[in-house]
C-alpha positions as CSV (number, residue, x, y, z in Angstrom):
1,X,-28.9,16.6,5.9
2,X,-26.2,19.2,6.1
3,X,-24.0,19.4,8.8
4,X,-25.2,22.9,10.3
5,X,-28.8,21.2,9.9
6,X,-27.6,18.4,12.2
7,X,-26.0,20.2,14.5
8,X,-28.9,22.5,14.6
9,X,-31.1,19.2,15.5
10,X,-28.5,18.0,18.2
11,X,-28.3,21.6,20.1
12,X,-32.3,21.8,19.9
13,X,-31.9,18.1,21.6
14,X,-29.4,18.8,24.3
15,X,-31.0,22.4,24.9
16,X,-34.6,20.3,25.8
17,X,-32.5,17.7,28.2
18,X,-31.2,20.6,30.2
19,X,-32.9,20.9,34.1
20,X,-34.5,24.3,35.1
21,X,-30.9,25.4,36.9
22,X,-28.5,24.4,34.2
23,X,-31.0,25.9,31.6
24,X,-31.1,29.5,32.9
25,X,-26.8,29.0,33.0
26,X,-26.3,27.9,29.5
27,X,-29.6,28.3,27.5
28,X,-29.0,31.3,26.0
29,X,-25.3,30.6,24.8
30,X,-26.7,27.4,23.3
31,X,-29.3,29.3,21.4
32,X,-27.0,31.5,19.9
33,X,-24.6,28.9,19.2
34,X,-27.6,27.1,17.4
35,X,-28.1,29.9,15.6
36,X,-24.5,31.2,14.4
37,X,-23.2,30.8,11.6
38,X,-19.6,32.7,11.4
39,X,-17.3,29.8,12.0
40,X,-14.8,32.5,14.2
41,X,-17.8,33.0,16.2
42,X,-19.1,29.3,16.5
43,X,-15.9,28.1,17.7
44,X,-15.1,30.5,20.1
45,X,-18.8,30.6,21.2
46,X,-18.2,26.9,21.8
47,X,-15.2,27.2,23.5
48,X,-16.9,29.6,26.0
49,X,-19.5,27.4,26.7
50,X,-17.5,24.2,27.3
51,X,-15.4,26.2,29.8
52,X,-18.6,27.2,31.8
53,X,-20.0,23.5,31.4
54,X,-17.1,22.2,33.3
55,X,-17.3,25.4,35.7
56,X,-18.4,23.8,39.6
57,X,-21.5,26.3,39.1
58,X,-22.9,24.6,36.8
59,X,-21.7,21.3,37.9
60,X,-23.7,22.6,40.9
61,X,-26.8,23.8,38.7
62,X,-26.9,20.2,37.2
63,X,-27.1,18.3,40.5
64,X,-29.8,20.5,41.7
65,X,-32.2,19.9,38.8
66,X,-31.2,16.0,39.2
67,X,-32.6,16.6,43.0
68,X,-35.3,18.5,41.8
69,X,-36.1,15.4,39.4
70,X,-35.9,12.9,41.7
71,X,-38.6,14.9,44.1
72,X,-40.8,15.2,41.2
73,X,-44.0,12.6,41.1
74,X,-43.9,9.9,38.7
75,X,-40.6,10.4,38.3
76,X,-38.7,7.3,36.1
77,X,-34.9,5.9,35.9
78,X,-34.5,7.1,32.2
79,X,-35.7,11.0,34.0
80,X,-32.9,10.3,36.3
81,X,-30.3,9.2,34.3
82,X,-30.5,11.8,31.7
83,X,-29.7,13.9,34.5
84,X,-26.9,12.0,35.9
85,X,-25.7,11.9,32.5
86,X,-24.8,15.6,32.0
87,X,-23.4,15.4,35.5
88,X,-20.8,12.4,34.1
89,X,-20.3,15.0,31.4
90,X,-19.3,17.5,33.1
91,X,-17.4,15.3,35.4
92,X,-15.3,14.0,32.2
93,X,-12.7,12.0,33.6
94,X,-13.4,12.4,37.4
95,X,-16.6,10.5,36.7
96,X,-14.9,7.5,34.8
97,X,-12.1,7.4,37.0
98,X,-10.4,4.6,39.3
99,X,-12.1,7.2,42.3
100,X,-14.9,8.3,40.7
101,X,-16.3,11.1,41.8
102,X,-20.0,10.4,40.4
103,X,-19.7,7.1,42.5
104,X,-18.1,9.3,45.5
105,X,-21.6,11.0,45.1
106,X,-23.8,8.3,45.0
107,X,-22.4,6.6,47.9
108,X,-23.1,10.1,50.1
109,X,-26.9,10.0,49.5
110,X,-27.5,6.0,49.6
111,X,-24.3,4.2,52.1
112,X,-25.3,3.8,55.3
113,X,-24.1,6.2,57.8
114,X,-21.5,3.5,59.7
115,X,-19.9,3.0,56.1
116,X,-19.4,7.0,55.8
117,X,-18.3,7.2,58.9
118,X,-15.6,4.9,58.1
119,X,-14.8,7.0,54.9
120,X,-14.6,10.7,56.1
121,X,-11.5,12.3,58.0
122,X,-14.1,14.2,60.0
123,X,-17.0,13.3,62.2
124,X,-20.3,13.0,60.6
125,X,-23.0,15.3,61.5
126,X,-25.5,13.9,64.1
127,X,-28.0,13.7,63.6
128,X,-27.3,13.0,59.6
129,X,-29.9,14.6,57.9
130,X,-31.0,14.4,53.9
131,X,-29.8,17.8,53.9
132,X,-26.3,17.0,55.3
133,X,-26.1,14.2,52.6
134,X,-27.0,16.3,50.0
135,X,-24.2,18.7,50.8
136,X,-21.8,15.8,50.9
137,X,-22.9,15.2,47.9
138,X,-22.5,18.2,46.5
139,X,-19.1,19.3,48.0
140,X,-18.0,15.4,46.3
141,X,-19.0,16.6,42.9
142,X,-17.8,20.3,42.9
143,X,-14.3,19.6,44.7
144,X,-11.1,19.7,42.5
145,X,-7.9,17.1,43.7
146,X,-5.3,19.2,41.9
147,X,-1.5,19.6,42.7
148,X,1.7,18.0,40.9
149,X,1.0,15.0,39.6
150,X,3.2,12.1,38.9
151,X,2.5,8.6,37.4
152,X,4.4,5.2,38.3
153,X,3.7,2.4,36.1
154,X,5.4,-1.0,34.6
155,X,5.6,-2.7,31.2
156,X,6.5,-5.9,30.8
157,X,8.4,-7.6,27.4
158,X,10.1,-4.1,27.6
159,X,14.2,-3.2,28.0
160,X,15.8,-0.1,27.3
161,X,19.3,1.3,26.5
162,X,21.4,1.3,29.7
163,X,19.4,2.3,33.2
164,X,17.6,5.1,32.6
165,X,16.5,6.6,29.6
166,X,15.4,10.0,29.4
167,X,11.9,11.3,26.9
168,X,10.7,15.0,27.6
169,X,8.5,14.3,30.8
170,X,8.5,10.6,30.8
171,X,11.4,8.6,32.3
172,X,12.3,5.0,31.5
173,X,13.9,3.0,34.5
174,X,15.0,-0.5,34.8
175,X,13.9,-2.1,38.0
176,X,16.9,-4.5,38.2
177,X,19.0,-1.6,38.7
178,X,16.9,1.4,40.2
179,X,15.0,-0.3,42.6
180,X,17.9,-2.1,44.6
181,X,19.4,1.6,44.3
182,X,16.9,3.0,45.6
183,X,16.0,0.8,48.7
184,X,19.6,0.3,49.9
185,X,20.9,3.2,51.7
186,X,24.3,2.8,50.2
187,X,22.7,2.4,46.6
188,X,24.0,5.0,43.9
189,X,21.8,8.1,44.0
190,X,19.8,8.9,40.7
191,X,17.3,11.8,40.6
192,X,14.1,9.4,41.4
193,X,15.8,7.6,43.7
194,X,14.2,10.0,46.9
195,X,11.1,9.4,45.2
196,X,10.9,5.9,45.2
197,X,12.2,5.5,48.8
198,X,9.1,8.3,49.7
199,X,6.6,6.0,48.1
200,X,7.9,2.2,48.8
201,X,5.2,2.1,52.1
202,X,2.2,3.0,50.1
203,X,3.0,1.5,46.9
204,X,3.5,-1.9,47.8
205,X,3.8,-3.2,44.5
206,X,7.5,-1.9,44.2
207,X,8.8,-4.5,46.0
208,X,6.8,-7.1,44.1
209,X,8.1,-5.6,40.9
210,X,11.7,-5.6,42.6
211,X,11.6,-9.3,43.0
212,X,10.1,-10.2,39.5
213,X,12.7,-8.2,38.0
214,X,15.4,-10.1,39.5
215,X,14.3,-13.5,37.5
216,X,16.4,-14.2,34.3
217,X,14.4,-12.8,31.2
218,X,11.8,-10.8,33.1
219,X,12.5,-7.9,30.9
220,X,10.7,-5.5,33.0
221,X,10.7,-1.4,32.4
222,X,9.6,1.3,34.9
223,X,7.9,4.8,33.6
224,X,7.6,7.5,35.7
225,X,5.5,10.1,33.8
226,X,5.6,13.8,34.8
227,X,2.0,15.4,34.2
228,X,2.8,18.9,36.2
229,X,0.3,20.4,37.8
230,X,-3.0,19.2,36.7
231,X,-6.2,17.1,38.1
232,X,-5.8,14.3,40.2
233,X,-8.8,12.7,37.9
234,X,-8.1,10.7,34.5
235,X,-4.4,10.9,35.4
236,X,-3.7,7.3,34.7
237,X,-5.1,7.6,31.5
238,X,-3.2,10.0,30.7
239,X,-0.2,8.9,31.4
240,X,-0.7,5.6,29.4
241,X,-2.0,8.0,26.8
242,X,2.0,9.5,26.5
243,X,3.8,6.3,27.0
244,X,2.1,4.8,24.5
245,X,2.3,7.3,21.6
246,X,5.8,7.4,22.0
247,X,6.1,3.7,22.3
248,X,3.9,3.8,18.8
249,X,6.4,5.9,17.0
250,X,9.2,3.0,18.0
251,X,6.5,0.1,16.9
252,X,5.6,1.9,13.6
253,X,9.4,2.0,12.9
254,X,9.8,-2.3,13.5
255,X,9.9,-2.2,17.4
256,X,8.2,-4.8,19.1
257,X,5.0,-3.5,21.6
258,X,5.3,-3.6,25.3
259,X,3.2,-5.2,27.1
260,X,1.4,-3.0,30.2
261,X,0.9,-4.8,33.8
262,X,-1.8,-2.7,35.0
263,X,0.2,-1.4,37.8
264,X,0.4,1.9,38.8
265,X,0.6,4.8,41.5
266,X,-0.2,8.4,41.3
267,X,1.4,10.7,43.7
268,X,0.1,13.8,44.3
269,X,2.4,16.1,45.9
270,X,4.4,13.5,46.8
271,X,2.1,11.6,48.6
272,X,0.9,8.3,46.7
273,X,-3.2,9.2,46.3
274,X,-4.0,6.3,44.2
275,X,-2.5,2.8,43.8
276,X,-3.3,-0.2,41.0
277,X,-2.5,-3.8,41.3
278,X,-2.0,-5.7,38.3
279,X,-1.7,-9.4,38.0
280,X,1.4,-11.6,39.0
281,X,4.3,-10.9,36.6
282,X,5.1,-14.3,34.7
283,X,8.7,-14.7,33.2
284,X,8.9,-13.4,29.4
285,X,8.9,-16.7,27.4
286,X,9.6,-15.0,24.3
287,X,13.7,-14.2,25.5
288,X,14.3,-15.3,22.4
289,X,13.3,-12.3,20.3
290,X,15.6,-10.0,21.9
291,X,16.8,-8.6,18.9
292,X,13.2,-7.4,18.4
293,X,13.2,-5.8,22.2
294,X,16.5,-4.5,21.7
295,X,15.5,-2.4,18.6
296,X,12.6,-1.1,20.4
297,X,15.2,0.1,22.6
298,X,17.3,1.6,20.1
299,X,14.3,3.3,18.3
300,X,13.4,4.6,21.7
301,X,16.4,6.2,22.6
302,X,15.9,7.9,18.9
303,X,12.9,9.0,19.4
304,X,14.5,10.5,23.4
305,X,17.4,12.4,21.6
306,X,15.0,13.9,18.7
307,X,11.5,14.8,20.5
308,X,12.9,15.0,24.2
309,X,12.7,18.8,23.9
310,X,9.9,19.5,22.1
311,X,7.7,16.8,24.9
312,X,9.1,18.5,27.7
313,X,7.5,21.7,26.4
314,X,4.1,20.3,25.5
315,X,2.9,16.6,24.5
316,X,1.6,14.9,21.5
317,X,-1.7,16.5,20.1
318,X,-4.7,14.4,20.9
319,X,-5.0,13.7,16.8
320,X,-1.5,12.7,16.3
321,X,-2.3,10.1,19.1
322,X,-4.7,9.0,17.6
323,X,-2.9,9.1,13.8
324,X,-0.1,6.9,15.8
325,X,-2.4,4.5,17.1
326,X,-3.7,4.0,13.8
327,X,-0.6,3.8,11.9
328,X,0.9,1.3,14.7
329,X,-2.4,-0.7,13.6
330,X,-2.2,-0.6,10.0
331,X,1.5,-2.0,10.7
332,X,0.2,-5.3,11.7
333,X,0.0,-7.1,8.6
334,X,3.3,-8.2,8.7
335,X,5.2,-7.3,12.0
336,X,7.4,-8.7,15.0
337,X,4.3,-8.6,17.0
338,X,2.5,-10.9,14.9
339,X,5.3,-13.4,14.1
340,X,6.4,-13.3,17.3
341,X,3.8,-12.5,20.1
342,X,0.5,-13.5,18.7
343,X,-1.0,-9.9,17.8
344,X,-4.0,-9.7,16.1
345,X,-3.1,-8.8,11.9
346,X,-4.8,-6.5,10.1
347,X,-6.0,-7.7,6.7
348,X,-4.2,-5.5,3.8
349,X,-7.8,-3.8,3.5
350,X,-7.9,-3.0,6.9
351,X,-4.8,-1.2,7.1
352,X,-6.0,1.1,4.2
353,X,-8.4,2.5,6.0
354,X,-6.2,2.8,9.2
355,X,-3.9,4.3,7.3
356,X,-6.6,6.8,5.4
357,X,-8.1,7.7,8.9
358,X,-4.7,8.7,10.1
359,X,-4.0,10.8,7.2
360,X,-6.9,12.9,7.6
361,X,-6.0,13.6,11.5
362,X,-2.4,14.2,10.3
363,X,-3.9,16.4,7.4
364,X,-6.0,18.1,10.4
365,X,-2.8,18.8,12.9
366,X,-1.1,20.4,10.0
367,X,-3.5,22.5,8.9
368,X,-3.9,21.6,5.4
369,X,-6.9,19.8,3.7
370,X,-6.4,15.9,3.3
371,X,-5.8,16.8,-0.8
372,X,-3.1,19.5,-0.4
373,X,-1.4,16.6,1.8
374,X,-1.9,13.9,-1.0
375,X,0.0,15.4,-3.5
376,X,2.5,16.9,-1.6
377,X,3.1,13.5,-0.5
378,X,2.9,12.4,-4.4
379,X,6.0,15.2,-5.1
380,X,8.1,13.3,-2.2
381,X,6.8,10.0,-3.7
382,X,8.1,11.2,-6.8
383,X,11.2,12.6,-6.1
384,X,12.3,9.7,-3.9
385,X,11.4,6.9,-6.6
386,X,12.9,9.1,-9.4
387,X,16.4,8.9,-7.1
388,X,16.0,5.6,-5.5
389,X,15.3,3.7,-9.6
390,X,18.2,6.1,-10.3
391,X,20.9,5.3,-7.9
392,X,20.3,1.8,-7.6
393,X,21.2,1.2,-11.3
394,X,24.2,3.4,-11.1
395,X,25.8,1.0,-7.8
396,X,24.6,-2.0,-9.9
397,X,27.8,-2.9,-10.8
398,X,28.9,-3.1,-7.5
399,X,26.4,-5.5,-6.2
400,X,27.6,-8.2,-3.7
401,X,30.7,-7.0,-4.1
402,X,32.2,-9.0,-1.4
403,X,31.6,-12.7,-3.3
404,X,33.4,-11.4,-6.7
405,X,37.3,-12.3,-6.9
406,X,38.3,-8.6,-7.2
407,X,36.1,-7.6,-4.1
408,X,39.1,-5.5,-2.7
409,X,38.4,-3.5,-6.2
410,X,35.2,-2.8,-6.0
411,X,35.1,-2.4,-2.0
412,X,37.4,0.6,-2.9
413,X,34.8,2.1,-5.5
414,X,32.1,1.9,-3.0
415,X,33.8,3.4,-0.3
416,X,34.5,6.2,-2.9
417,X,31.1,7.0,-3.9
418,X,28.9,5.9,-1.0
419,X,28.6,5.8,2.5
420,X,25.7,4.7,5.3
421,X,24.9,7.4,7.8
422,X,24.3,6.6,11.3
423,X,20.8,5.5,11.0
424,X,22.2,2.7,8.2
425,X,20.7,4.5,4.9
426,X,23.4,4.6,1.7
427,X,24.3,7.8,0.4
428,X,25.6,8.1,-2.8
429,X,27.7,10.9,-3.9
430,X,26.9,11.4,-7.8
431,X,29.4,13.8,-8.5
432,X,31.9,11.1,-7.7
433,X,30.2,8.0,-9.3
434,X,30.3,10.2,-12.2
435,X,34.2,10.8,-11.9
436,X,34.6,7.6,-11.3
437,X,32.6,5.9,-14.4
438,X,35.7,4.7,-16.2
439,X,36.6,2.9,-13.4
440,X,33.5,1.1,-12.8
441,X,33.1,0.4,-16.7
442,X,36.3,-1.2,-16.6
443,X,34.9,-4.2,-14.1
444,X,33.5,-7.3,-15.1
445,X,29.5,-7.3,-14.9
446,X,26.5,-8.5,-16.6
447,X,24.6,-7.4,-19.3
448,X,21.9,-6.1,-17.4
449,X,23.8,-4.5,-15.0
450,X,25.5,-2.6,-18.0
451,X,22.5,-1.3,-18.9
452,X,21.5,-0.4,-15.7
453,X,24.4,1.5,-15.4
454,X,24.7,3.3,-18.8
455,X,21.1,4.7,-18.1
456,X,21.6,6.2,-14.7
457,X,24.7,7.8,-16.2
458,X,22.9,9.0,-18.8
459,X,19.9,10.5,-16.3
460,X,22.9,11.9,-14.3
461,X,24.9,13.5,-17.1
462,X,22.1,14.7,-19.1
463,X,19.5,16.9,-18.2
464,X,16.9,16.1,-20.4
465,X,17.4,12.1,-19.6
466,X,16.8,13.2,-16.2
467,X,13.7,15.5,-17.0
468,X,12.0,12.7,-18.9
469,X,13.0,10.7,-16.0
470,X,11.4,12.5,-13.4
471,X,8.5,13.0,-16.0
472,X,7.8,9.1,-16.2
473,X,8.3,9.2,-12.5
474,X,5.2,11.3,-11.5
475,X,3.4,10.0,-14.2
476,X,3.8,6.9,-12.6
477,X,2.8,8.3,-9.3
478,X,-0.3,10.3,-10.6
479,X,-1.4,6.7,-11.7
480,X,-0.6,5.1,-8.1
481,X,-2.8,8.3,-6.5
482,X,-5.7,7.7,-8.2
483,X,-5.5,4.2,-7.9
484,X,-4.7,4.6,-4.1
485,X,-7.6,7.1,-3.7
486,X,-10.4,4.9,-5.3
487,X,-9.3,1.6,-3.6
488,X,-9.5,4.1,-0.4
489,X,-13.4,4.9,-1.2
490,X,-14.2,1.9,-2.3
491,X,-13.0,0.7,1.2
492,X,-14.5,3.2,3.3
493,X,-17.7,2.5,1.4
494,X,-17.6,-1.6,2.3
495,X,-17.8,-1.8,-1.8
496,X,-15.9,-4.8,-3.3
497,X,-12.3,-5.2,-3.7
498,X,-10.0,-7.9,-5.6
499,X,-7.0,-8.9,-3.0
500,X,-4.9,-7.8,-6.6
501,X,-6.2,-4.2,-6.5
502,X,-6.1,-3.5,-2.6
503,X,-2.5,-5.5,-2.9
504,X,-1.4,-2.9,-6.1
505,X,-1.3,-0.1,-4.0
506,X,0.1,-1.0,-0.1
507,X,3.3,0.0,-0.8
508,X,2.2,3.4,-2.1
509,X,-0.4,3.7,0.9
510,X,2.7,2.2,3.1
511,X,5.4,4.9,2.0
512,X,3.2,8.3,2.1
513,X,1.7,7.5,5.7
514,X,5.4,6.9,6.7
515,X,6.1,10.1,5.0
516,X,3.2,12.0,6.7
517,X,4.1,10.4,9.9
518,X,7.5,12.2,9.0
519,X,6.1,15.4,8.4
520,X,3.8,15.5,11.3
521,X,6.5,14.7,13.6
522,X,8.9,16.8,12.3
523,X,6.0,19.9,12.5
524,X,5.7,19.0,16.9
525,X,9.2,18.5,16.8
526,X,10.4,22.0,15.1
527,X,7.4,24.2,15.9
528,X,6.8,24.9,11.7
529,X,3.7,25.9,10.2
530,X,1.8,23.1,8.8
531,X,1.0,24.6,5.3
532,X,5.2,26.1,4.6
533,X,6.1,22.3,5.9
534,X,3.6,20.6,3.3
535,X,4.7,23.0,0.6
536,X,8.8,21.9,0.8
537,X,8.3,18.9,-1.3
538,X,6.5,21.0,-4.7
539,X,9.2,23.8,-3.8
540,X,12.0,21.2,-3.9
541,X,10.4,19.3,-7.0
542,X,10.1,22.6,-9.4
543,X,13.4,23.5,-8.0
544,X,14.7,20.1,-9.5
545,X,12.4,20.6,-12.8
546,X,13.8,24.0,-13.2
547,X,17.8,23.0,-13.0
548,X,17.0,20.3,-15.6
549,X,15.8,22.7,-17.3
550,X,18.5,25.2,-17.2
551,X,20.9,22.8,-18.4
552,X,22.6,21.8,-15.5
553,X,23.1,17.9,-14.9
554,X,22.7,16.2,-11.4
555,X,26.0,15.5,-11.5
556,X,26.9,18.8,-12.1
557,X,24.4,19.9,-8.8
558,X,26.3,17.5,-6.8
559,X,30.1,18.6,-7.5
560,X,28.6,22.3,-6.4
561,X,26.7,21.1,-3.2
562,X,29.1,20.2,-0.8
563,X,25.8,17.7,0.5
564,X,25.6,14.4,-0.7
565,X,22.8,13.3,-2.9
């Protein structure tokens, strides 16, 4: 069945659920989305109708046809629930909620009148009639809790870089040091210090939180999450939703997870509305691993300087969530979490298809189909291995330098014709390995190191040593795709696998999910369109292929560059 035949089937389904009310609202807009088929027009016929779904009219529509239902003779539960089902649709997070508002509902028509009384700021009616709860009712469905919303929440097995660290709408605290601040009236001032003084009667947890964090190793971190103006409904959820997609970014990278408590308070306006215990905080017995905690720290404070910006102007897509989530997964194979902290791991076939679902949503946030993304990925596969094989034969020579007698020598080469950056990767200057190649000749070294050097110096000096390098190279890679896509298909299809072939290609399906994470990141991050940012890497590739083929060397492409290779 094709996929405008099933959705064909599914619309002719949900059209025949709808009540008398909510049909004369939406029943024609359904039959013509039924019967479109321009996808400009389906979507934004679609779009239309969700709006008006979640409208209070015909949130208002659908409660009078469940009333209408439930006055109806021989009326069952499955009558009434398909009914109160499109109501918890329309609802969407107000009816899933910690308050839910579908419960809020039910509780007007069926509590008993002392137990309302209790509940509302205003005297009930009296008498109180089946009218007066059906209004209650109805005002509980249709009424919108909106304002400024912030979220409060804890993580345990957590630390950060000094106090307070800053990420777009979401700040990091550590309770050790802002809460004391805040509660004293001497403490030093800090801009959610006011804040946390406002909301310390309410949410009564702070003080609990104060104490645990006090004990040696309780390596406790605040969030405060800024959601703006929005409902007061699913904000929780989405506050954990942001947390934790930037927390996935620093896991993905070697970080170790955090663990959430389960507390948290939503202010509204600056009044706490809704407040979650979660159970006693135990002392961290894993202190030992706090070079793992500590990295998560340092990743996070990466991840604050290079997408504060762009998440104070918007968050994450839904999709790249998601593709985070999955990739955090697929990392568990062999990870900090597992070694460490007991996480689940993922079987190596298992985190092929994580890792095959995320590249489809990242293929789908950039705009490109999931193909177009494969082999641009291959051409960055490419060009990387062609360097990496490249450059690590040419510093062969050099290799653990610092155990040979004349270290001081070759320390001095090095430092010539390399360098790390900041984030700890070696860059090698090939114009000046290159100059330097008498010099490095001249040391002591093995056979195979020889070698090893003599052929990169040849694929540096020589273009056609490096075009039939980078020739081999994506042949190499073409082999690894293919490979990579049928153990993919085979997976998604529960067909059988050998540990040897799903083994053959992790570090392939490993490296280009990295590099799509990369690109998707780099696409929130710097507002580009998805297709020019997929493109770079066959730009940059035929560049490379057409300089070989003009004559000039790498070498000869890094003396004019004043960039580093």
């Amino acid at each position: 069945m094709s996929n405008r035949t099933s959705l064909r089937a599914e619309l002719d389904a949900q059209i025949e659920r709808l009540g008398k009310h909510l049909h004369a609202r939406l029943g024609e807009a359904l039959g013509s989305l039924r019967n479109e088929t321009n996808r400009e027009r389906t979507i934004a016929t679609a779009d239309r109708i969700l709006e008006e779904w979640h409208s209070q009219a015909a949130i208002t529509d659908a409660f009078q046809d469940l009333c209408d239902t439930a006055h109806t003779p021989q009326t069952t539960t499955d009558d009434l629930g398909t009914r109160a089902a499109l109501i918890a649709s329309q609802l969407g997070a107000a009816a899933t909620s910690s308050s839910s508002t579908l419960h809020l509902a039910a509780n007007m028509l069926i509590d008993q009148e002392e137990s309302l009384a209790l509940r509302q700021e205003k005297p009930l009616p009296a008498p109180l009639t089946e009218q007066h709860r059906l209004a209650m009712a109805r005002d509980a469905l249709t009424a919108t809790v909106s304002g400024k919303v912030v979220v409060w929440t804890v993580y345990r097995r957590a630390t950060i870089y000094g106090v307070r660290e800053v990420t777009g709408p979401i700040t990091f605290l550590q309770p050790e040091w802002a809460l004391p601040n805040a509660f004293d009236p001497d403490g030093q001032d800090f801009p959610e210090r006011a804040e946390l003084r406002e909301i310390r009667t309410d949410v009564n947890w702070l003080d609990d939180v104060h104490t645990w964090s006090l004990e040696p190793n309780s390596n406790l971190v605040m969030a405060r999450v800024d959601l703006g103006t929005r409902l007061l409904a699913g904000a929780v959820e989405e506050a954990l939703r942001r947390v934790d997609a930037i927390l996935s970014i620093a896991v993905h990278a070697g970080g170790v997870s955090w663990q959430q408590t389960k507390h948290s308070a939503v202010v509204l306006d600056r009044k706490p509305r809704q407040t979650t215990f979660g159970p006693a905080l135990n002392i961290d017995q894993h202190h030992g691993d706090s070079y793992g905690m500590h990295g998560t720290a340092q990743l996070l404070a990466y991840v604050s300087e290079t997408l504060g910006e762009a998440l104070t102007a918007q968050p994450l897509p839904d999709a790249l969530v998601e593709a985070l989530t999955a990739l955090q997964e697929a990392k568990m194979t062999d990870h900090r979490d597992v070694t460490f902290y007991g996480a689940r791991p993922v079987t190596p076939r298992v985190a092929t298809a994580l890792e095959d679902h995320a590249m489809e949503l990242i293929a789908s946030v950039l705009e490109v189909h999931p193909n177009t993304l494969a082999t641009a990925l291959q051409y960055r596969r490419a060009q990387a291995k062609a360097e990496n094989d490249a450059l690590r034969q040419l510093l062969s020579p050099l290799n653990d330098s610092w155990a040979r007698p004349d270290h001081a020598r070759r320390r001095e080469l090095e430092a010539k014709l390399s360098r790390h950056d900041t984030d700890g990767v070696l860059i090698v200057n090939v114009a000046n390995a290159i100059t330097l190649q008498e010099d490095i000749r001249a040391l002591p070294m093995t056979a195979l190191q020889r070698a090893d050097f003599e052929h990169a110096v040849a694929i540096c000096t020589n273009p056609e040593r490096e075009l039939d390098h980078l020739l081999r190279t994506w042949k190499s890679t073409s082999l690894l795709k293919a490979r990579h896509r049928r153990v993919r298909n085979a997976v998604n299809h529960g067909l059988p696998l050998s540990a040897i072939a799903v083994n053959s290609i992790r570090d392939y399906a490993a490296a280009t999910s990295d590099d799509a994470l990369t690109l998707a990141l780099n696409w929130f991050k710097n507002h580009e369109s998805g297709p020019n940012l997929v493109a770079q890497d066959k730009i940059a590739w035929d560049a490379r292929i057409a300089r070989t083929n003009s004559g000039e060397s790498w070498a000869e492409a890094s003396a004019r560059t004043p960039q580093d290779a």
